[in-house]
C-alpha positions as CSV (number, residue, x, y, z in Angstrom):
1,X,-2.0,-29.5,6.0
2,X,-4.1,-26.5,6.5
3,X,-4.6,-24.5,3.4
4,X,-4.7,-20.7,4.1
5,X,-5.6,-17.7,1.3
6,X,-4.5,-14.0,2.4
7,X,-6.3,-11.7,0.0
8,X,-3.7,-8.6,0.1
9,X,-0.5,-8.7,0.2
10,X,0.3,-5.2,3.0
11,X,1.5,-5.5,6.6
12,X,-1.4,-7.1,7.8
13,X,-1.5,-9.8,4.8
14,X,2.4,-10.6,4.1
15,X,2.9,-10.5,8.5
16,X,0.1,-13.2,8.9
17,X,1.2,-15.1,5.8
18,X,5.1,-15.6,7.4
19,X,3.3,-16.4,10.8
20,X,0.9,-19.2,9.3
21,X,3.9,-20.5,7.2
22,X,6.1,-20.8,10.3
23,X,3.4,-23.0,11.7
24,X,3.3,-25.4,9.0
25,X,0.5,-24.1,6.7
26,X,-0.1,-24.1,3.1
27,X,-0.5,-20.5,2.4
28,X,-1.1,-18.0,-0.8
29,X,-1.0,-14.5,-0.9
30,X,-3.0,-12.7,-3.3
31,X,-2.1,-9.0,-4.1
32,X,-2.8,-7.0,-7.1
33,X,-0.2,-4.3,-6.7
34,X,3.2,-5.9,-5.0
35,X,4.0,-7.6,-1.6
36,X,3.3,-4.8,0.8
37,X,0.9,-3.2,-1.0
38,X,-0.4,0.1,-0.6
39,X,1.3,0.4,2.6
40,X,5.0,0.2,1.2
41,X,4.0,1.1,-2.4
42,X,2.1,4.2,-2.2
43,X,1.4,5.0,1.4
44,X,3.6,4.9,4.5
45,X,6.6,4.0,3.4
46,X,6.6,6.9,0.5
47,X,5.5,9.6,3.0
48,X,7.9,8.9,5.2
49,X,11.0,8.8,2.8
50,X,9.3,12.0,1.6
51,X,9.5,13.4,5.3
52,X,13.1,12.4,5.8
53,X,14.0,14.7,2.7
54,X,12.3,17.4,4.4
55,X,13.4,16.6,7.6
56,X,17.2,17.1,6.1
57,X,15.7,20.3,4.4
58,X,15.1,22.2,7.9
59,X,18.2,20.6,9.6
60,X,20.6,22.2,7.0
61,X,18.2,25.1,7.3
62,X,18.8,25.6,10.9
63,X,22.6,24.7,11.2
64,X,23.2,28.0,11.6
65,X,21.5,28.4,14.8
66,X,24.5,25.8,16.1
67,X,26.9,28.3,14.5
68,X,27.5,26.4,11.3
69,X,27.4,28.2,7.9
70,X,29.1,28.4,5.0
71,X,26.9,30.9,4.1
72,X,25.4,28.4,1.2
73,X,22.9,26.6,3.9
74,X,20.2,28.8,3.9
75,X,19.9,28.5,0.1
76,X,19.4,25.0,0.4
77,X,17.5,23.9,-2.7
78,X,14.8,20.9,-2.7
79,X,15.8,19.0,-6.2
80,X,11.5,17.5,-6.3
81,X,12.4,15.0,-9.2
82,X,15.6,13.7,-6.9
83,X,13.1,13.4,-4.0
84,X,10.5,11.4,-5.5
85,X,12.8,9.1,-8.0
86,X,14.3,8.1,-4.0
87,X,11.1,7.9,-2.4
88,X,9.7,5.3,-5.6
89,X,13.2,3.5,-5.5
90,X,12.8,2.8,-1.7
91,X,9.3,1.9,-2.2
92,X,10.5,-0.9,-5.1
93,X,13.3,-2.2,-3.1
94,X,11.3,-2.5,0.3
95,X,8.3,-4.6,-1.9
96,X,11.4,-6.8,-2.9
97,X,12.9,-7.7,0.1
98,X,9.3,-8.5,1.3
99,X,8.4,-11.0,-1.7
100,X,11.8,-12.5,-1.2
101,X,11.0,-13.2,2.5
102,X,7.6,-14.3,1.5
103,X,9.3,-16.8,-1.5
104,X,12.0,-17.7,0.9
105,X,9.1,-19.0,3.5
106,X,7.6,-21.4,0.7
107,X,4.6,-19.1,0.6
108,X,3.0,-19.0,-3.1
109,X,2.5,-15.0,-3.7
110,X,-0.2,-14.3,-6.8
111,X,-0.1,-11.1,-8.6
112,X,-3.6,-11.1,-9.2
113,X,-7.2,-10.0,-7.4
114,X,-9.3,-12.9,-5.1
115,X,-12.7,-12.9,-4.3
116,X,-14.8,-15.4,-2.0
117,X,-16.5,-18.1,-4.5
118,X,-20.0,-20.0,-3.6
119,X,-21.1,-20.6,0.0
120,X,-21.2,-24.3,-0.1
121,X,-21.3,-26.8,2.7
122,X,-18.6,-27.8,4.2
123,X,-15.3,-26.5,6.0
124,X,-13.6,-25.1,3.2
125,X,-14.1,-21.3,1.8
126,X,-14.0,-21.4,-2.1
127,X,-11.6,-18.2,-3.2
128,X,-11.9,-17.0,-6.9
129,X,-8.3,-16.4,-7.5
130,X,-7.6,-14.0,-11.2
131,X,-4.2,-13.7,-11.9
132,X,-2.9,-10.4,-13.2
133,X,-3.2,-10.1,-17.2
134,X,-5.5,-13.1,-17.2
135,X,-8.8,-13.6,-17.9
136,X,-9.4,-17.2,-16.7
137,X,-9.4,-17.8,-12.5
138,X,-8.9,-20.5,-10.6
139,X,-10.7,-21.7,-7.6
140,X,-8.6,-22.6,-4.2
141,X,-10.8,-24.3,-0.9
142,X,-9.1,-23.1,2.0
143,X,-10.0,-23.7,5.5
144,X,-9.5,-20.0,6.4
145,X,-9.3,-17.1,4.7
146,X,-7.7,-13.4,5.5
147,X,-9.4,-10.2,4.3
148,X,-6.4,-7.7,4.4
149,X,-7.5,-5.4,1.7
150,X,-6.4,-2.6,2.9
151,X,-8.4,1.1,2.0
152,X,-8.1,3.6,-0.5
153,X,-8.2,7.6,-0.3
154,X,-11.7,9.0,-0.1
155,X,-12.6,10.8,-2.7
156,X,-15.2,13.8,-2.7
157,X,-17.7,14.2,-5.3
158,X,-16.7,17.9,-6.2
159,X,-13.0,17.7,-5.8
160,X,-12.1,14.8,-7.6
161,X,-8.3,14.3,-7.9
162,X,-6.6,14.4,-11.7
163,X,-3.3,13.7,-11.2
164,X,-1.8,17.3,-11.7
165,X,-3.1,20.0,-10.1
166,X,-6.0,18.1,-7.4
167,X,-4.0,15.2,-6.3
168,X,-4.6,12.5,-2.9
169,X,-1.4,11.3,-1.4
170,X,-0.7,8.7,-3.6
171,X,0.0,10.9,-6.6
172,X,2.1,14.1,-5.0
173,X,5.3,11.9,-6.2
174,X,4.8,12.0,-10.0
175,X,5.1,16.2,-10.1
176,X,8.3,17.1,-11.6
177,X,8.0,20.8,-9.5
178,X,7.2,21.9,-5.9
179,X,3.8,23.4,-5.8
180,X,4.2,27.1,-6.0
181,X,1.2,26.9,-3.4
182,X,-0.3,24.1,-2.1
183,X,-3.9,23.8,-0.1
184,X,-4.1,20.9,1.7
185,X,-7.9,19.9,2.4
186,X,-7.8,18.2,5.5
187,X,-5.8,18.5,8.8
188,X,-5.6,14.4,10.2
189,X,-2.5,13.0,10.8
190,X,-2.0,12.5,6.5
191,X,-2.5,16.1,5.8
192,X,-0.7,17.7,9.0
193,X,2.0,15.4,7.7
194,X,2.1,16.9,4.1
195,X,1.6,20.2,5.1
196,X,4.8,20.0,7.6
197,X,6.7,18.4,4.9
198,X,6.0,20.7,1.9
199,X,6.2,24.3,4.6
200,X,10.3,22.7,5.3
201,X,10.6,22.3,1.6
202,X,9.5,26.0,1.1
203,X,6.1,25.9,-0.3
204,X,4.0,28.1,0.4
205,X,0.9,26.1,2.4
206,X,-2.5,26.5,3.4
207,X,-4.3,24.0,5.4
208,X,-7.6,23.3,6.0
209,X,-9.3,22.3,8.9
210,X,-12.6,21.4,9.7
211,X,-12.2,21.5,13.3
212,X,-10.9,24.4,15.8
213,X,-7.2,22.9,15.6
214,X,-5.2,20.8,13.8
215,X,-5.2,17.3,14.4
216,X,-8.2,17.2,16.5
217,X,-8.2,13.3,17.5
218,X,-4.8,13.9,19.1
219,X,-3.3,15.3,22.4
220,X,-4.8,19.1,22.8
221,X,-1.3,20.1,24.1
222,X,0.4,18.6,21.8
223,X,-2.0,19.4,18.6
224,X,-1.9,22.8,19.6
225,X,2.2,22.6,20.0
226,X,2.8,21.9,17.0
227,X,-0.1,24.1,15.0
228,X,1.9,27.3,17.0
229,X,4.9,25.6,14.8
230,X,3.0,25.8,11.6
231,X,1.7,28.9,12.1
232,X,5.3,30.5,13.2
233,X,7.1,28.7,10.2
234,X,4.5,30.9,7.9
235,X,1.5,28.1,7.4
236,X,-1.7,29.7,6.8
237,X,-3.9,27.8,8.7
238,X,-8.0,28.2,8.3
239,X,-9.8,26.6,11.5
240,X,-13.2,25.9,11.3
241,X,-13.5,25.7,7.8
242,X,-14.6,23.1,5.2
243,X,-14.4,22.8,1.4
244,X,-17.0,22.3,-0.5
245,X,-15.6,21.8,-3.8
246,X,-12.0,22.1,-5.7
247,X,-12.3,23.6,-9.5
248,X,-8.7,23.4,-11.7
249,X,-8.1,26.5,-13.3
250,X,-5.9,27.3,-16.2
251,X,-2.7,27.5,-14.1
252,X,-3.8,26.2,-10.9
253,X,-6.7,25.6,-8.7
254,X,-9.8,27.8,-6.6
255,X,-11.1,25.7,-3.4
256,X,-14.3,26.6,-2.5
257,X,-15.4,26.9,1.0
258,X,-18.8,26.3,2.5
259,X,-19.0,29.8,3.8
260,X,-18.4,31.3,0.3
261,X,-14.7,31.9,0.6
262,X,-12.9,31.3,-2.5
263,X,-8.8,30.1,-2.2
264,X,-7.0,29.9,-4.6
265,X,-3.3,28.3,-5.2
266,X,-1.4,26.2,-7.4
267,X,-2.4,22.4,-6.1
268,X,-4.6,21.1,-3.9
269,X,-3.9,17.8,-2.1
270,X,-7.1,15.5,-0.8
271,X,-6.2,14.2,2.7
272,X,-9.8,13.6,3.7
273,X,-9.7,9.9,4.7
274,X,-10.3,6.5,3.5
275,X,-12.3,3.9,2.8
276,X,-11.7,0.3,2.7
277,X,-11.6,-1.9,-0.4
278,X,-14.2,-4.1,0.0
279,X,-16.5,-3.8,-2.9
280,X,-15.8,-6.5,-5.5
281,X,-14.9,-9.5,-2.9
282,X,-18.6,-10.9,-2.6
283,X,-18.3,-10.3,1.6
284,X,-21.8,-9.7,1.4
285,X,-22.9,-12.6,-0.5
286,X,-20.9,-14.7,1.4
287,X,-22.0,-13.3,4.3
288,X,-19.9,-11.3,5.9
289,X,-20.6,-8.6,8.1
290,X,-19.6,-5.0,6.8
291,X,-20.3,-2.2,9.4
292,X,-20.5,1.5,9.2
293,X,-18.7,3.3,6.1
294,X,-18.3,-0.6,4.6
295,X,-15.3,-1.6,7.3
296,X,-15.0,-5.4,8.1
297,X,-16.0,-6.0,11.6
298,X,-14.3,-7.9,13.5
299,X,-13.6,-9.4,16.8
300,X,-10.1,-8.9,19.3
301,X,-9.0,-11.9,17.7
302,X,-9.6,-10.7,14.1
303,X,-12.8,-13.0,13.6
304,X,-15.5,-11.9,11.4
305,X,-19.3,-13.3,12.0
306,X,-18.3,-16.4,9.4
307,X,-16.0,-19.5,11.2
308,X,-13.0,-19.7,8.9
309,X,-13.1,-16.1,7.7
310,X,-10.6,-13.2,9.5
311,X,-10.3,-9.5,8.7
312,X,-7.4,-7.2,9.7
313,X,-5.5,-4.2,8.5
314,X,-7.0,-1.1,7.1
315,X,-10.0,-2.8,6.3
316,X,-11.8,-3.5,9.3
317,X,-11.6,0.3,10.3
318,X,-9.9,-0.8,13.8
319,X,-7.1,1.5,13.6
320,X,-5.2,2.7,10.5
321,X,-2.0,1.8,11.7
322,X,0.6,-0.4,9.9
323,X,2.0,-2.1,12.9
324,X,-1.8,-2.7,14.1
325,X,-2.4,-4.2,10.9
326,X,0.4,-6.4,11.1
327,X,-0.2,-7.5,14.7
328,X,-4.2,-8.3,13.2
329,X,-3.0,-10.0,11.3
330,X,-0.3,-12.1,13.0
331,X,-3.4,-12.4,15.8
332,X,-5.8,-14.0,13.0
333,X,-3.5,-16.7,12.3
334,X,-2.3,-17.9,16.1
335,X,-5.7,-17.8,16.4
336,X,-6.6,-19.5,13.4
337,X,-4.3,-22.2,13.8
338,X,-4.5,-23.1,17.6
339,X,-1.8,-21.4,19.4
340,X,-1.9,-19.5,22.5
341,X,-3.3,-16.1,22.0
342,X,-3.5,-12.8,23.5
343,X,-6.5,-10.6,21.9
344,X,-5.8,-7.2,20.5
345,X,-4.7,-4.8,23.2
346,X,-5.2,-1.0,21.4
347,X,-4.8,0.5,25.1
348,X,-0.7,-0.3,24.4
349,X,-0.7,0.6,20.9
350,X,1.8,3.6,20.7
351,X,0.9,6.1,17.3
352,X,3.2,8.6,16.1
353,X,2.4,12.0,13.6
354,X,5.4,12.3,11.4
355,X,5.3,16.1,11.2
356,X,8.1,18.2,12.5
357,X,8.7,17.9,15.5
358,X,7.0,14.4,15.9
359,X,4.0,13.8,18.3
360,X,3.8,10.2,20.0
361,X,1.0,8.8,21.7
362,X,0.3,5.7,24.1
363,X,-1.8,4.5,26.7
364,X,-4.6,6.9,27.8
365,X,-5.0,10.6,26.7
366,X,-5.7,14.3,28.4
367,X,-9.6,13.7,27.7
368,X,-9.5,10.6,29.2
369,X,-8.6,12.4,32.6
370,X,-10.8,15.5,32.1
371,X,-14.0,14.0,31.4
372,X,-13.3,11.9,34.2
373,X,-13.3,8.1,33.0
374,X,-9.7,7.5,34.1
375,X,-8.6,9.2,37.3
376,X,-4.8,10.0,36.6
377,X,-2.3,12.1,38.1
378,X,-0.7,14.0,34.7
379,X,3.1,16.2,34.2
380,X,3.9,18.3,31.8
381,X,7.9,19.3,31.2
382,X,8.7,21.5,28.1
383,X,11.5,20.6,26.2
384,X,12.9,24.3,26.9
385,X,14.4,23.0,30.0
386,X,16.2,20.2,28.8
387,X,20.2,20.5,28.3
388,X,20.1,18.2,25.6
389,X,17.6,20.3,23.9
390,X,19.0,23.4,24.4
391,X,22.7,22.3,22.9
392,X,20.2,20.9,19.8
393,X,18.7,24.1,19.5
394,X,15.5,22.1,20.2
395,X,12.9,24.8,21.2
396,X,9.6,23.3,21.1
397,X,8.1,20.2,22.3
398,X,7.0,18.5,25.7
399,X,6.9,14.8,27.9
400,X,3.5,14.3,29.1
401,X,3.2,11.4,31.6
402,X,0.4,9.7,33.3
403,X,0.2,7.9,36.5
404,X,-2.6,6.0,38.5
405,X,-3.2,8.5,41.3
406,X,-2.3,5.5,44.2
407,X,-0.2,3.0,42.6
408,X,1.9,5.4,40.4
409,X,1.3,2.5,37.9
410,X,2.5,4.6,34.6
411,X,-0.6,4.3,32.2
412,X,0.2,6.8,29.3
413,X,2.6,9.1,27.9
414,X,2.6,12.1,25.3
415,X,5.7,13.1,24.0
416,X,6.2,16.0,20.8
417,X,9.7,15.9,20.4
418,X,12.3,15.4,17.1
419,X,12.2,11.7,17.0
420,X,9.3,11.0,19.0
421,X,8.4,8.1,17.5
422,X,11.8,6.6,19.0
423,X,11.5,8.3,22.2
424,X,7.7,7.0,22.8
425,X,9.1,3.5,23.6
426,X,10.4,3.6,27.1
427,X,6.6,4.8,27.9
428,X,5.3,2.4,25.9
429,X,7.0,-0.3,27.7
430,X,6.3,1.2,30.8
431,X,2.6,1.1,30.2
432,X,2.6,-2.7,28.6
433,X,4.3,-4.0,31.7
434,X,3.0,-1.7,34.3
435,X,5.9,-0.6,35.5
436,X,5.4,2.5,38.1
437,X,6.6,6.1,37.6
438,X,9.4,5.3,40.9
439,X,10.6,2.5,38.6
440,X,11.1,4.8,35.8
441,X,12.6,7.7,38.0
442,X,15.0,5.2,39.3
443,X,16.1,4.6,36.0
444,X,19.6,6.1,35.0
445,X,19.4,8.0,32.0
446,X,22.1,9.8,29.4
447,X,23.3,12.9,30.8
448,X,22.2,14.6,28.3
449,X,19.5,13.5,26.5
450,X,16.0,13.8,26.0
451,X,15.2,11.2,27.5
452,X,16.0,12.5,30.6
453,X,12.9,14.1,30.8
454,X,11.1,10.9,30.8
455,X,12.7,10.0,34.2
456,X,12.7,13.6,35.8
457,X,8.7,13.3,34.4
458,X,8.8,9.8,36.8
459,X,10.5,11.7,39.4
460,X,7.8,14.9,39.2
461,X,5.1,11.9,39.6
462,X,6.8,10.0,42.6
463,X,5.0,9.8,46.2
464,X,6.8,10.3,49.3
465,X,6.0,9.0,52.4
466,X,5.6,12.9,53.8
467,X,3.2,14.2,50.6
């Protein structure tokens, strides 16, 4: 029987574990802070319950626009303590289920820390296994191991977080109060998140960004959508601007920009990347490979350079999503253990910014077409003209759909939208089976929905035999 360890216990770790289980191996999963890990502990699965309580926050908010009101709705108060005390229950319950699943499968699950042991000879990998709250470890030879290790926030040398008033993601949920006002140092995907979230809460937020918009790795339309959002919905937004360092006050905090500028506010939350744990695990002694920023580098496959060893998740640096984590992972043990395989494919990965409305991502992107690297024929259609949207009292957001310019072979989609992340699908299936912007036009659809602009999008892109 093949004996497999999976150090870290988050999508990437518990998804591979279930697959290698299913295929007859001996496996153990090895995580420190509970099955799922970061990921459903601390990370996505907290931000997003967080998001759903704002989420209700602006619906109730805006009920009167649909001509509902009892004339308490715009009062709507955000009990913080309620909020968080839902977001850590979800968080306990979702580890449980997974552990179950992972106990149910026969797979052994350590609370505890693993490193890689000696390099000896042979086809086994020696892992140092410590269980939690004891001192003595155990050695385990297994013929492959899985690095899924995930990362942790990136800390800056002059704005490092406390707990209280400078805090990273992972500690907004232990305040007992909204921030009064809240400077979020970073404007990715994490802090254009928070920032959404807290602005539909009330709080009065500032955001910082490095770059000339928000977002600046995502769509330009769509980045730019949804900044005009922020900035309407009263979100101070300073472009072009980076911090330098974060001092706590008596009652608050002062960030300091590297221009001079000095802002003050009540909290400041660090959403300036990660890094990925890695330290501690003897990679490099083993020999392991670690590239740029100490990321695991791997192969499609999830291979590092050693035979025997995989990487995936957060911790190869591949993309930071959970399902590509999970799929990494899933891939590293087909692999592994001889099955059929198809390597990873990031050109079908669909991504989606939780911020309201949602932007949702797949295939190619804008700069892909205007630098010239994909040719592409590209329509826009706001949401403005949709009937679904209008009865919703949906006024922002758009579908953005590309085509191959002979084929009509549909090869990426952009779509900022409530529910995006739901409505991204059709494309994405579109583009992972290269179905053809007729076959989508051709499509019935809801009358009304949404989603109807999807197909009119299709039917915008169609050729006819007299163009």
């Amino acid at each position: 029987m093949t004996r497999i360890v999976v150090i870290g216990g988050g999508p990437a770790g518990y998804e591979a574990a279930l697959v290698a289980a299913q295929l007859g191996a001996e496996v153990t999963v090895v995580e420190r802070d509970g099955a799922g890990g970061a990921c459903v502990l601390s990370d996505c699965v907290p931000s997003k319950t967080f998001i759903a309580s704002a989420n209700a926050v602006t619906a109730v908010r805006s009920a009167e626009m649909l001509g509902v009101s009892d004339g308490d709705l715009a009062d709507a108060a955000v009990n913080i303590r309620a909020v968080h005390q839902r977001v850590k229950r979800l968080a306990r319950a979702q580890s449980a289920d997974i552990n179950a699943k992972l106990v149910k499968a026969g797979i052994e699950v350590v609370a505890g820390t693993a490193r890689l042991g000696e390099d000896t000879l042979g086809h086994t990998h020696q892992v140092v296994i410590t269980p939690e709250g004891s001192g003595e470890s155990y050695i385990v030879d297994a013929d492959t191991v899985l690095l899924a290790t995930g990362a942790t926030p990136r800390i800056l040398p002059n704005a490092r977080p406390d707990g209280e008033r400078i805090l990273t993601w992972r500690q907004v949920y232990d305040l007992d109060e909204l921030p009064e006002k809240l400077i979020v140092i970073g404007s990715g995907v994490t802090g254009a998140e928070f920032a959404s979230a807290y602005l539909a809460m009330g709080v009065d937020v500032t955001l910082v960004s490095s770059r000339d918009r928000v977002m600046p790795h995502e769509d330009a339309d769509a980045a730019m959508a949804i900044e005009r959002v922020f900035r309407s919905r009263g979100m101070t937004i300073l472009s072009n601007s980076r911090a330098e360092a974060v001092r706590r006050t008596r009652d608050g905090v002062v960030v300091e920009l590297v221009d001079g500028r000095l802002i003050e506010g009540s909290h400041a939350l660090m959403t300036v990347g990660s890094i990925p744990n890695t330290a501690g695990l003897g990679l490099e002694e083993y020999g392991v490979k670690l590239g740029r920023g100490g990321f695991v580098e791997t192969d499609r496959v999830s291979r590092t350079n050693v035979a025997g060893i995989y990487a995936a998740g957060d911790c190869t640096g591949v993309l930071m999503l959970a399902s590509v984590a999970a799929m990494q992972g899933r891939i590293a043990m087909w692999h592994s253990l001889g099955e059929a395989v198809t390597p990873l494919r990031l050109q079908i990965v669909a991504a989606n910014v939780f911020t309201d409305p949602e932007l949702a991502t797949v295939g190619i992107t804008q700069r892909d077409v205007d630098t010239g690297r994909v040719p592409a024929r590209v329509v826009m259609l706001p949401l403005s003209g949709n009937p679904r949207a209008k009865m919703d009292a949906v006024e922002d957001g758009f579908v953005k759909l590309f085509c191959r310019p002979t084929t009509g072979t549909v090869i990426g989609g952009v779509v900022v939208a409530p529910k995006a992340s739901e409505l991204i699908l059709p494309i994405s299936l579109a583009v992972q089976h290269h179905l053809t912007v007729d076959q989508l036009a051709q499509t019935i659809t809801i009358y009304p929905s949404l989603s109807g602009s999807l197909a009119e999008a299709g039917r915008q892109l169609m050729r006819y035999e007299f163009d």
